[in-house]
N, C-alpha and C positions, 0 to 999 in steps of 0.2 A: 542491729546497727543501721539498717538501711529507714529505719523510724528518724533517724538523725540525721545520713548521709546514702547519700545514693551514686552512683559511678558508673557512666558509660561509658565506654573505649570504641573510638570507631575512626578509622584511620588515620592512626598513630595519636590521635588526641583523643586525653581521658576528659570526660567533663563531669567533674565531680559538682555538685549541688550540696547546700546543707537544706534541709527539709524539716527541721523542726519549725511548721510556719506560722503555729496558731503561737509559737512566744518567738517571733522573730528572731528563730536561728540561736536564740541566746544559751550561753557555757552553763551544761552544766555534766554531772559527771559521766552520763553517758555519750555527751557530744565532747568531750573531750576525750573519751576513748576511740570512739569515732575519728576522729581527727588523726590519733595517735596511728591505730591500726591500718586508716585510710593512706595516709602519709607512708607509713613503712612498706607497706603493698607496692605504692607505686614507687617503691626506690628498686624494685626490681623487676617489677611487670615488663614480660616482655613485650615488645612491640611499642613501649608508647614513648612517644618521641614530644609532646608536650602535654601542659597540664593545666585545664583552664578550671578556676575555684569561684563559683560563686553561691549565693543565696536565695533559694525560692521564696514566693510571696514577695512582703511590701520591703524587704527588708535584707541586707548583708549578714550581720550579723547584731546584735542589739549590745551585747555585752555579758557580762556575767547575770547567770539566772537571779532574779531577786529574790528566791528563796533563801540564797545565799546572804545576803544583808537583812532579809528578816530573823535569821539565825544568830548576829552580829548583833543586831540593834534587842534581841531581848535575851542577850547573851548568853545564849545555848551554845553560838562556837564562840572559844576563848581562845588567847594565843595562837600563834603561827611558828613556833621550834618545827613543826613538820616539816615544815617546804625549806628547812635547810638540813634535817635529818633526812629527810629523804633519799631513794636512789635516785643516782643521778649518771645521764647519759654518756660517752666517752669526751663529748661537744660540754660536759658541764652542765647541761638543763635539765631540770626536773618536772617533772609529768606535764604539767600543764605550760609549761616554757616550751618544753618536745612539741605539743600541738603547733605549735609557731614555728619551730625550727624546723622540723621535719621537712618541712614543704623549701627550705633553702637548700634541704642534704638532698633533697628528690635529686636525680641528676640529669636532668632537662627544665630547661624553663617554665618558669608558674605564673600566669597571670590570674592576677583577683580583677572579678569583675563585681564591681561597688554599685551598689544603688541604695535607695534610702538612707539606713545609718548605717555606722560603723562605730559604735563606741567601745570605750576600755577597750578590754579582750578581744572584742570584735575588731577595733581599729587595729589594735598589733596584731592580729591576724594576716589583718590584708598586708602590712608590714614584710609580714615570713615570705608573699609571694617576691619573685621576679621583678615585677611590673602590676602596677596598681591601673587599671582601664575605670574612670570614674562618670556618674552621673554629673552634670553642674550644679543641681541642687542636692547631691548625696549631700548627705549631713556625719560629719566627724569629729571624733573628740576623745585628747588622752584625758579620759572622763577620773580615775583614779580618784582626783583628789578631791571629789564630791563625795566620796566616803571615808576619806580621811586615810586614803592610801597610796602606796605608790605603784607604778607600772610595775608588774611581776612577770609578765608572760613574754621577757623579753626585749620590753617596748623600749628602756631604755637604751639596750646594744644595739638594734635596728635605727633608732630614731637620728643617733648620734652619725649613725652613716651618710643621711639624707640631708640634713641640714644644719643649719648652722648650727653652734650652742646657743647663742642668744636668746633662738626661735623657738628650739625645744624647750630650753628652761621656762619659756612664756606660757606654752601651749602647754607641757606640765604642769607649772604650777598653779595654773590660772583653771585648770583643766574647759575652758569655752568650747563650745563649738564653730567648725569652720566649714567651707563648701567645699564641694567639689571644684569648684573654681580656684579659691585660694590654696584648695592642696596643691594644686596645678603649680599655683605663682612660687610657693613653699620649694615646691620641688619636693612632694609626696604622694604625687599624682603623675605615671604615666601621660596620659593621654585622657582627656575631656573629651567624653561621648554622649549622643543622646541614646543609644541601646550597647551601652557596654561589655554587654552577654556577649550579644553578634560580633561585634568588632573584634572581642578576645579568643571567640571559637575562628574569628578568620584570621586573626595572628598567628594563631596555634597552629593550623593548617599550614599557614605556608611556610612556620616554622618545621614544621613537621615533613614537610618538604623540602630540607636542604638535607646535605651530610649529617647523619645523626651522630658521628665520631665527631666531628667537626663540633655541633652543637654541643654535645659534652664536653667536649675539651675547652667551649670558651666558658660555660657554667662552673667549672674547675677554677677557672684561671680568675674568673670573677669574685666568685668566693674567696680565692687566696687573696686576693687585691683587699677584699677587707681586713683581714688579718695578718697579713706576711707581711714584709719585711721588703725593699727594692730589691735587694738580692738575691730572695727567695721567689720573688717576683719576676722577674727577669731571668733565671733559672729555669722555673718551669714554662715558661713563655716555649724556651729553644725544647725543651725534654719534650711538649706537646707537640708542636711543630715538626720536631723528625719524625714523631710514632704518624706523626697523618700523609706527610708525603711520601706520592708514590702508594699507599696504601689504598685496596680495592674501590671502597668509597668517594675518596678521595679524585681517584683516576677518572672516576664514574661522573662524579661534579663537573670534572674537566670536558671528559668526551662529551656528555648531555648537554654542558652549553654550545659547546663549539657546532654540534650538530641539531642545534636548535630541536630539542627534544626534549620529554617529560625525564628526571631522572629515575631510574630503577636500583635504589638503596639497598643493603642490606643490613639488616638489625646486626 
């Protein structure tokens, strides 16, 4: 796995890399395992309190291997009844969707950190994280319909959260590419950096540095926010809220600021 993905943990932040760099990070079956197995690890690892995702070499992630669409184009793979036979996760997603989601079920916050491209797969990758940290000239694009496809891994239930319909339907169907700049303007862009690496491993850190109940609990709340309902919304708001106060951590946030001091967390 680590031919794919590589993961170091070092004060409370995991910084996972994809490393396949001589084909620019690009999906294919063993980086989607990768992905899967990486992902599930860190839903339980102990100690890590954030999650910084990016791409070694020139590049994020490039998209689906082209092996794959040389398979396509001299029609060695035929249909796709798989990826709805398939198993599928308790969230609904199937193997190569789980690469994207996983990193939303992690339960600490995920930033992607983008440079070069990001396309298809690649681009709903960064999608799965928390927060997207971009290059101004990272280059992006729901690329799909250049092979006469549509987003699979995802991209359309992430996409729909971000922005408008109009924009998506554009940026789908048109499949173009856009900056890092206009992810920005989009609203699919965190934050516009020139070293997005560094910027994301020092989010991570100071993330890493608050209450980590705390920080779970708003990753919970957030998540529901996409899916639930205002009164399932507003529910767990109060349910969160009582398990934190008054509780160790909690206490500990208090005392360390009032006495202007580093805080000393417990996992």
């Amino acid at each position: 796995m680590e031919d794919r993905i590589t993961v170091e943990i070092q004060d409370g932040v995991a910084d996972v890399r994809l490393v396949r760099v001589d084909k620019m990070n690009a999906l294919d079956d063993a980086m989607f395992e990768a992905l899967v197995k990486t992902g599930e690890r860190l839903k339980t690892e102990a100690g890590v309190r954030a999650v910084v995702l990016s791409g070694a070499g020139r590049a994020f992630c490039a998209g689906l291997d082209m092996g794959n669409f040389d398979k396509m184009a001299s029609g060695e793979r035929k249909g796709g009844t798989g990826l709805v036979e398939t198993p599928r996760t308790e969230g609904g997603a199937n193997r190569a969707q789980h690469a994207v989601m996983v990193w939303r079920e992690i339960p600490v916050p995920v930033i992607a950190a983008v440079h070069g491209v990001a396309f298809g797969g690649g681009f709903q990758l960064a999608l799965g994280a928390d927060m997207r940290f971009v290059t101004p000239d990272a280059r992006m694009a729901v690329m799909e319909i250049k092979w006469g496809l549509v987003p699979d891994m995802a991209g359309i239930a992430l996409l729909r959260r971000l922005i408008r319909d109009d924009q998506a339907r554009e940026l789908t169907y048109s499949g173009r590419q856009f900056t890092g700049e206009e992810a920005l303007s989009l609203g699919l862009a965190t934050r516009v950096c020139a070293d997005p690496y560094a910027e994301a491993l020092a989010f991570a850190r100071d993330v890493a540095s608050k209450n980590p109940d705390a920080i779970r609990a708003d990753k919970r709340l957030m998540n529901l926010a996409d899916d639930g309902d205002q009164r399932a919304i507003l529910l767990a708001e109060s349910v969160e809220q009582s398990a934190l106060i008054g509780s160790p951590n909690q206490i500990e946030a208090v005392l360390s600021s009032m006495q202007k001091r580093a805080p000393n967390f417990v996992n």
